[in-house]
C-alpha positions in Angstrom: 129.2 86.9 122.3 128.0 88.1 118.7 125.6 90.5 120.4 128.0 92.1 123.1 130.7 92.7 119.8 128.2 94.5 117.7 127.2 96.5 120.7 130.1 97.5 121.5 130.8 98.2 117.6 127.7 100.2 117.6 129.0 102.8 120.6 131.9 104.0 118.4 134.4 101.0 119.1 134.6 100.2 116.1 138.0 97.9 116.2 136.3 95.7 119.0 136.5 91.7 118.5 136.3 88.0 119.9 140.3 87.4 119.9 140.2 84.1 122.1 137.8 81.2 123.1 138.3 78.5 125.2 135.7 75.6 126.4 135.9 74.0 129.4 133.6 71.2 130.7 131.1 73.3 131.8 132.4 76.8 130.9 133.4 78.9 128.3 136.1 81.4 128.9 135.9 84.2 126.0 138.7 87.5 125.6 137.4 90.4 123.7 139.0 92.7 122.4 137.5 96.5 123.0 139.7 99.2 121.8 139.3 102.6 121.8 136.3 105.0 120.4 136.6 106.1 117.8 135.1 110.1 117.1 134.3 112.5 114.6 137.0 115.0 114.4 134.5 117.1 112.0 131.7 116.0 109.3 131.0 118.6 106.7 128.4 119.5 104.2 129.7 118.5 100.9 127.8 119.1 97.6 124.3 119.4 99.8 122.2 122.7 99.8 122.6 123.8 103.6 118.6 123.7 103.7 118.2 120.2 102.5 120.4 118.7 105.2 119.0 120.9 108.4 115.7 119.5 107.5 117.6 115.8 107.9 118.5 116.8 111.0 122.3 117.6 110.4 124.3 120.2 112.3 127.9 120.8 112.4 128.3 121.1 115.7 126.9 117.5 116.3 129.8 116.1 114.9 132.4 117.3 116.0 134.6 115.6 118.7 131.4 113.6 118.9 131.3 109.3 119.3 131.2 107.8 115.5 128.1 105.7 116.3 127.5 103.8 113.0 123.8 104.0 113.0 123.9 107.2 113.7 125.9 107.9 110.8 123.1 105.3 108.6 119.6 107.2 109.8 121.6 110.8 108.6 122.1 109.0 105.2 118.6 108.2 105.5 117.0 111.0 105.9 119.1 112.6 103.7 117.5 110.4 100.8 113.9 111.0 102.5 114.9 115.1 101.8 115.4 113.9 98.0 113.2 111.4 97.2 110.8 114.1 98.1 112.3 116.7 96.1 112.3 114.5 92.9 115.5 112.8 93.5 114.2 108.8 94.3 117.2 107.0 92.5 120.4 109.5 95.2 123.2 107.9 96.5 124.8 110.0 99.8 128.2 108.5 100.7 130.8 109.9 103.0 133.9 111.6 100.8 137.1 112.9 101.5 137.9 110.8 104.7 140.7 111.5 106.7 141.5 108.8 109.6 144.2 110.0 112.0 144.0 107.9 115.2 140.7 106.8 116.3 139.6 110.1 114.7 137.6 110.1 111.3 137.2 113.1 109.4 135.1 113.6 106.2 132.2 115.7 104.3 129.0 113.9 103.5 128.2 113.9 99.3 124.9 113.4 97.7 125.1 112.4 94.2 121.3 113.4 93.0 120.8 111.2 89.9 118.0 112.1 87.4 115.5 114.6 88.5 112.3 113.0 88.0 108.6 114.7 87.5 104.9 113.2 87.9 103.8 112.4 84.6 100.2 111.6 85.5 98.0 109.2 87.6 96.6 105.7 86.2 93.2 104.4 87.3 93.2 100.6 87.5 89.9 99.0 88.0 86.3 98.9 87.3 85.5 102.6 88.8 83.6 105.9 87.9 85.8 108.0 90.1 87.6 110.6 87.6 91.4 110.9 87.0 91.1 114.5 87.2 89.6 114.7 90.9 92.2 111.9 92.1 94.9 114.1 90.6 93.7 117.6 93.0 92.6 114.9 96.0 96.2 113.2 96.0 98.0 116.5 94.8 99.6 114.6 92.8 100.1 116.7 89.3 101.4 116.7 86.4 105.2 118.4 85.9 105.9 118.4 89.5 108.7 117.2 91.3 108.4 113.4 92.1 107.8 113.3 96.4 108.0 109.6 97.2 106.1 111.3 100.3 102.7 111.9 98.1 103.3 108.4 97.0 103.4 106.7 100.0 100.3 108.7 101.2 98.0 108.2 98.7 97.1 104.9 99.8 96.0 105.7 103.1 93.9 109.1 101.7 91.6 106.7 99.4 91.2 104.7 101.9 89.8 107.7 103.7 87.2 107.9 100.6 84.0 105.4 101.6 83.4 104.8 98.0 86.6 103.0 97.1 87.9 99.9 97.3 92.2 99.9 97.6 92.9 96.7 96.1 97.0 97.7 96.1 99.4 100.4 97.2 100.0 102.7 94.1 102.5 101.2 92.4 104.7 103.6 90.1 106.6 103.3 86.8 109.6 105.6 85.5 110.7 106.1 82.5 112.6 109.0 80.7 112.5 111.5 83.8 108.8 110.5 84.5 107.2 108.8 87.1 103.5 107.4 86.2 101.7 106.3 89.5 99.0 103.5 88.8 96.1 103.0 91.4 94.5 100.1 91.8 91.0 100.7 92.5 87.9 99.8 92.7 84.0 100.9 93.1 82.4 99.7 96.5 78.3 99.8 97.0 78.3 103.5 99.8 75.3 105.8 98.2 72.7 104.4 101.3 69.3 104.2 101.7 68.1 103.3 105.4 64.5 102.5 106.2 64.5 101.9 110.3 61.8 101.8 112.6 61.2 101.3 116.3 58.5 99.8 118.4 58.5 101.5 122.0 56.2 101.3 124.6 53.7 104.0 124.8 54.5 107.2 126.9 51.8 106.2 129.1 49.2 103.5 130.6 47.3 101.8 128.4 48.6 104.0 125.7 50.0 100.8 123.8 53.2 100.8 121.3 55.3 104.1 120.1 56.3 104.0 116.5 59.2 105.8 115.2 61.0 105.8 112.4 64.4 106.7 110.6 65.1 107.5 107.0 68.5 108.0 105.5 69.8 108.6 102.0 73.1 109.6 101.3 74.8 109.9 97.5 78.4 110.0 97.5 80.8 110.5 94.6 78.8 112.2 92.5 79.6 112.0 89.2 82.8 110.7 90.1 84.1 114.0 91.5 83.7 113.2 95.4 81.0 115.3 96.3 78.5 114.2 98.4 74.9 115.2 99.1 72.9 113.5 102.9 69.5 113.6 103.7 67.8 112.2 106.6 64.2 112.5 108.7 63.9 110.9 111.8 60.3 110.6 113.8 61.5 110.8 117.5 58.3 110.6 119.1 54.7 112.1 118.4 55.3 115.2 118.3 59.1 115.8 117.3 61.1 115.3 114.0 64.0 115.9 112.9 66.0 116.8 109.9 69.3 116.9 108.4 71.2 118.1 105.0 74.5 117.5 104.4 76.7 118.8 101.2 80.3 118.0 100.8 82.6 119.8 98.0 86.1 118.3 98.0 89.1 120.1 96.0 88.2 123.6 96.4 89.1 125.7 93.8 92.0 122.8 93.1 93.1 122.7 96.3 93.1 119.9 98.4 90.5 121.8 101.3 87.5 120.2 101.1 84.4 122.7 101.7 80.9 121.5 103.7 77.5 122.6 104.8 74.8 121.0 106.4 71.4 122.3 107.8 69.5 120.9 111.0 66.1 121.1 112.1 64.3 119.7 115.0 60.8 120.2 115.8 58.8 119.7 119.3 55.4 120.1 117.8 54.1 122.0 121.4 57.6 123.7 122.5 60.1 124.8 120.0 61.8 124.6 116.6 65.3 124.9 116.8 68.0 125.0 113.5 71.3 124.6 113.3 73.0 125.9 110.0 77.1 125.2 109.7 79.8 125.7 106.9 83.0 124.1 107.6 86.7 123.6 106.0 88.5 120.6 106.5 92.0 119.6 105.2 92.5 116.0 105.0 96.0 114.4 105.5 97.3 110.8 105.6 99.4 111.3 108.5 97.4 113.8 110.5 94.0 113.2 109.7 91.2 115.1 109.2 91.4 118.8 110.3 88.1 120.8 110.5 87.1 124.6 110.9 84.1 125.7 111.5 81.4 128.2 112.1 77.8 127.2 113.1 74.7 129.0 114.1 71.7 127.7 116.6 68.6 129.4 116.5 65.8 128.4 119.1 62.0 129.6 119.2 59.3 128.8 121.1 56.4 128.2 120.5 53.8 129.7 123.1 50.2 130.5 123.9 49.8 134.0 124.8 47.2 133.6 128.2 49.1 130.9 129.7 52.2 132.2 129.3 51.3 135.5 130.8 50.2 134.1 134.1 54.0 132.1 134.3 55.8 133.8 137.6 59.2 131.9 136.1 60.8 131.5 133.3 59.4 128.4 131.4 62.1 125.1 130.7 62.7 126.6 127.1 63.8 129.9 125.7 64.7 132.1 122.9 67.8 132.2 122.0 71.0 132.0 119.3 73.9 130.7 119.4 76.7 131.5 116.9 80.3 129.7 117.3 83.7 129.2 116.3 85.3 125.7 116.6 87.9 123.0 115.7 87.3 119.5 114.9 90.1 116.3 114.4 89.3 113.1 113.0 91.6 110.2 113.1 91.6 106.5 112.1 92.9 103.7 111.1 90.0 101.5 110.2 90.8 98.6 108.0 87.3 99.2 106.6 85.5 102.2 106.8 81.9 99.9 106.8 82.6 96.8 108.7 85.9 97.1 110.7 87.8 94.2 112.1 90.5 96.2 113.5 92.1 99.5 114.0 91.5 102.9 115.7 88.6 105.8 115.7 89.1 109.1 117.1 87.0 112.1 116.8 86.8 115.2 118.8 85.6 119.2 118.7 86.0 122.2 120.5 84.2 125.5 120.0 83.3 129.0 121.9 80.9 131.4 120.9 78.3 133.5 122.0 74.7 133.0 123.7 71.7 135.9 123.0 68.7 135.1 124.8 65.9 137.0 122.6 62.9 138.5 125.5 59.5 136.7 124.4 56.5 139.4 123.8 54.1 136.6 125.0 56.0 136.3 128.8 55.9 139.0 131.4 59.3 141.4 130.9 60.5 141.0 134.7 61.0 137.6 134.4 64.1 138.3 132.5 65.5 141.1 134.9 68.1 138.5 137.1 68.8 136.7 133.6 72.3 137.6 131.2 71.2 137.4 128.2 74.3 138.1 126.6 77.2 135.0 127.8 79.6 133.3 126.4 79.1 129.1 126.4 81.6 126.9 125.0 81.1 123.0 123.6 83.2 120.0 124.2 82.7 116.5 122.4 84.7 113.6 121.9 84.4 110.0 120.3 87.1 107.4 120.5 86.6 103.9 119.1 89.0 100.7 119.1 88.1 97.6 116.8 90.0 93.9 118.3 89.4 90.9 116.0 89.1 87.9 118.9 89.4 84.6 117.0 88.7 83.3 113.6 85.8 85.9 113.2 84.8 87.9 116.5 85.4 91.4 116.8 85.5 93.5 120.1 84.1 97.3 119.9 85.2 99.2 122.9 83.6 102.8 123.1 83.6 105.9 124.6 81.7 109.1 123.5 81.0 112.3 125.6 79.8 116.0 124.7 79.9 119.2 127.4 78.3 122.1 127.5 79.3 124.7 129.7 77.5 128.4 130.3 76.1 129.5 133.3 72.7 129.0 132.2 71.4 126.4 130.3 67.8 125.4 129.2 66.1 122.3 128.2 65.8 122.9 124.3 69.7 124.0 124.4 70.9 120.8 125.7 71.6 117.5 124.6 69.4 114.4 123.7 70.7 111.3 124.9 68.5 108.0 124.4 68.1 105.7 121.5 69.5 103.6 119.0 72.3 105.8 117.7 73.2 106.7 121.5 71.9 104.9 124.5 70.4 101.8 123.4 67.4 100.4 125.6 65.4 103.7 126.1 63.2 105.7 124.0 64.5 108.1 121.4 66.3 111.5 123.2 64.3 110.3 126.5 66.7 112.2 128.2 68.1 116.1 128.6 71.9 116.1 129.5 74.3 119.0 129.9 77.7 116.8 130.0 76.8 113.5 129.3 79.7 110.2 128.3 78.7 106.8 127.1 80.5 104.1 127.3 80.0 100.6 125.2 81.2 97.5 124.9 80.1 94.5 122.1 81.0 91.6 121.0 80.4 90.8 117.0 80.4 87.4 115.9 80.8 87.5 112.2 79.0 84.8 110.1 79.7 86.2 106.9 81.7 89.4 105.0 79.0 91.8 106.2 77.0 89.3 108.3 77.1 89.6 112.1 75.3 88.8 115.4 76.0 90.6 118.5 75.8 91.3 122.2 76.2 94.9 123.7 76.0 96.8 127.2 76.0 101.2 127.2 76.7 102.2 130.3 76.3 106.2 131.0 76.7 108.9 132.9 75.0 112.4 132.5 74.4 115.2 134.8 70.9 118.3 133.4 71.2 121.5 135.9 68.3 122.7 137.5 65.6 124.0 134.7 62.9 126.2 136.1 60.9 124.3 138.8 62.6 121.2 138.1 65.4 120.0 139.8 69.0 118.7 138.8 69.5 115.3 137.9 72.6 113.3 137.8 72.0 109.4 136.6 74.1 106.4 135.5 71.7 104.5 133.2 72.4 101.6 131.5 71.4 99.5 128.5 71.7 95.9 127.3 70.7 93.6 124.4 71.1 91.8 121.2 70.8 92.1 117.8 71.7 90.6 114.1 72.5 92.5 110.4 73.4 90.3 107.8 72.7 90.8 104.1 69.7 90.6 102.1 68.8 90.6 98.3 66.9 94.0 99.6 69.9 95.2 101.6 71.4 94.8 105.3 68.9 93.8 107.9 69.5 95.0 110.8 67.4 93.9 114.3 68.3 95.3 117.8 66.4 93.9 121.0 67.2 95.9 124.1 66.5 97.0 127.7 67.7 99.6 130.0 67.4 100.3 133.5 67.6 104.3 134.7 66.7 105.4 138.6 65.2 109.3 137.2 63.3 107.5 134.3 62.0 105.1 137.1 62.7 102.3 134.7 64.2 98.7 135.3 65.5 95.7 133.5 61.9 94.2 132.1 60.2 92.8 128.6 57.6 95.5 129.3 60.0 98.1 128.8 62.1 96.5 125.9 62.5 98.1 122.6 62.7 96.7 119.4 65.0 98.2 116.3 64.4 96.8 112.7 65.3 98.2 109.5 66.9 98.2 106.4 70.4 99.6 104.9 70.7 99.5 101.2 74.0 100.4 99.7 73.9 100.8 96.3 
């Protein structure tokens, strides 16, 4: 009965009521009273700037001979004090003056009364950190002297937690005094510069060729001297006869502002076919309610590498080519992790776009001709995406569901422009980039079982799905391998251990679920 009075309260009839009850042996009889509507007749600006109270979403015309809803009435009042708490106003009042009430008509103009206009003063650091007041200050643009926004405020939690070298042990808590507002962060260092040892034991390439080794070395330094730049390095041994390389710089606040400025450098090397680098420089403005927003520009340069006799007497173009790559994209990270390291819960999402233009570059060591039904100017565009959900199931499991993808589209594509799918960072159960992929999506699924804060056991399965065109004399392929297995981390005086057993099963690599084919991940993390 309560419910169906407020209801009706809350769709303009105001007046409505219970007037009569009466109980029965097994019924209750009830007579409400409902009334009439009651409706704006007008609702005015009062003392409001008219720009303050069209960005609360008032107009005029919505209130007159309009139904007097009372919430509707209560989120205007509240996003009129959103407007000036943001606009260094947190202690207004709005109120509705001058009301006229003829009939079941209400008249009136709505009033702000402002209050003392209050500045930043400055920001507090509250904890045992390096990280400067100075670059927190530019990072949560929170300065000095300007107007207090109880927006900034609330969004400065979320942007540390953004930062991998922080701990949040509070929301910012904030102090006024004498037209000031002092913001205090409670903060803390976290272990995040890294340095990764990993290596892999594969089966050899071949009969009787025994084990494969290959290994993976990481270091990464971030928040250098507590200013939040941050400097990567990291070599990987595929195989043999390929490496790989990557640099990574990171300059937040640029020039003050909150853009924060990158570059990194790429390199991989197929000792007998090609060296390929990738150079980028992008700009990315993070936000706490939008994420991460990232322009770039990035440059791929290909060569072969080629024996002048044999490649004379080739009557086809060979799998790799010459060429560079130069494009224009946009990038959009989003999450809501409740730990950037070890995540119980919460959401990942990462995805690019970019266009740009291919120039195939003729070869002097391979015959002219063989280049004649071949555009060696087109245009090829890029498409990848990564989205990650975290579940906690129980006390201390975790469920990881994910899905990653990348496409490249141009109208013709060779093997040392395409992708490398295989591994443990990718495809888990087959050797490192075993195979070439044009569009290519992974999808996983594993189980953690913590046994400790950063301790865990788990259980995985990849399953994928990639499509390579036809390359010179070989022929398209189109597979749905798929990898399973096992593994442990937990923490160690020396650092995170980390062990992965797994095996995969793929119809064009010819290989099936068996010990022979296993591989076997071990390595080391150390966060420091």
């Amino acid at each position: 009965m309560r419910d169906l009075v407020l209801a009706l309260q809350g769709d303009s009839y105001l007046t409505a009521s219970t007037d009569e009850i009466k109980w029965g042996p097994d019924t209750v009889r009830a007579r409400i009273f409902v009334g009439e509507p009651f409706r704006w007749a007008y609702l005015r600006n009062g003392n409001l700037g008219d720009g303050l109270l069209t960005r609360a979403g008032y107009r005029e015309r919505f209130f007159r001979q309009a139904p007097f809803r009372p919430g509707e009435w209560a989120q205007l009042q509240e996003r009129v004090l959103t407007e000036a708490e943001n606009q260094g106003y947190p202690f207004a009042t709005v109120g509705l003056d001058s009301v006229q009430l003829e009939g079941n008509s209400i008249a009136g103009r709505v009033v702000l009364k402002r209050g003392r206009a209050i500045v930043f003063d400055s920001i507090q650091i509250v904890g045992a950190t390096k990280t400067r007041k100075r670059f927190l200050t530019k990072y949560l643009q929170i300065f000095p002297g300007q107007p207090y926004s109880q927006q900034r405020v609330q969004a400065a939690a979320q942007l540390l937690r953004q930062l991998p070298y922080l701990k949040v042990r509070a929301e910012p808590e904030v102090r006024f005094a004498r037209g000031r507002a002092r913001v205090y962060l409670l903060l803390d260092d976290r272990p995040s510069n890294q340095f990764d040892a990993i290596v892999g034991v594969l089966p050899g390439a071949g009969t009787g060729q025994g084990v494969q080794i290959t290994g993976d070395v990481t270091i990464n330094l971030r928040n250098l001297k507590g200013g939040g730049k941050q400097v990567g390095l990291q070599f990987r041994k595929v195989d043999a006869l390929s490496q790989l390389l990557d640099v990574q710089y990171v300059h937040p606040n640029f020039f003050g502002t909150p853009l924060e400025v990158a570059g990194s450098f790429n390199l991989y090397k197929q000792t007998d076919a090609f060296l390929t680098v990738r150079p980028r420089l992008q700009i990315t403005y993070p936000s706490a309610r939008a994420g991460r927003v990232t322009f770039f520009v990035e440059q791929r340069n290909s060569r072969l590498f080629t024996d002048s006799a044999t490649s004379r007497r080739l009557t086809v173009l060979p799998e790799n080519i010459d060429s560079q790559y130069t494009s224009y994209g946009l990038s959009y990270a989003w999450n809501t992790l409740d730990d950037l390291f070890f995540p119980h819960r919460g959401y990942l999402l990462n995805g690019q776009a970019a266009v740009g233009t291919k120039i195939i570059t003729r070869n002097p060591d391979l015959r002219s001709d063989l280049y004649d039904s071949l555009a060696l100017r087109s245009t090829q565009t890029t498409l990848a995406l990564r989205a990650e959900r975290y579940a906690p199931v129980g006390r201390a499991g975790v469920l990881l569901l994910r899905v990653r993808g990348e496409h490249l589209a141009n109208q013709r594509l060779f093997l040392n422009e395409m992708y490398r799918l295989g591994g443990l960072n990718s495809l888990r159960g087959f050797n490192e980039n075993q195979f070439y992929a044009s569009s290519y999506a992974v999808a996983t699924a594993e189980y953690r079982q913590f046994i400790g804060a950063e301790s865990y056991v788990f259980l995985f399965a990849d399953q994928a799905y990639f499509r390579r065109g036809a390359v010179a004399s070989q022929a398209a392929v189109t597979d749905q391998p798929t990898g399973l297995g096992a593994g442990l981390s937990f923490r160690t005086p020396a650092g995170l251990f980390q062990f992965v057993y797994s095996v995969g099963q793929s119809s064009s690599a010819n290989q099936h679920f068996a010990l022979g084919s296993s591989k076997i991940h071990f390595g080391i993390t150390n966060r420091f």
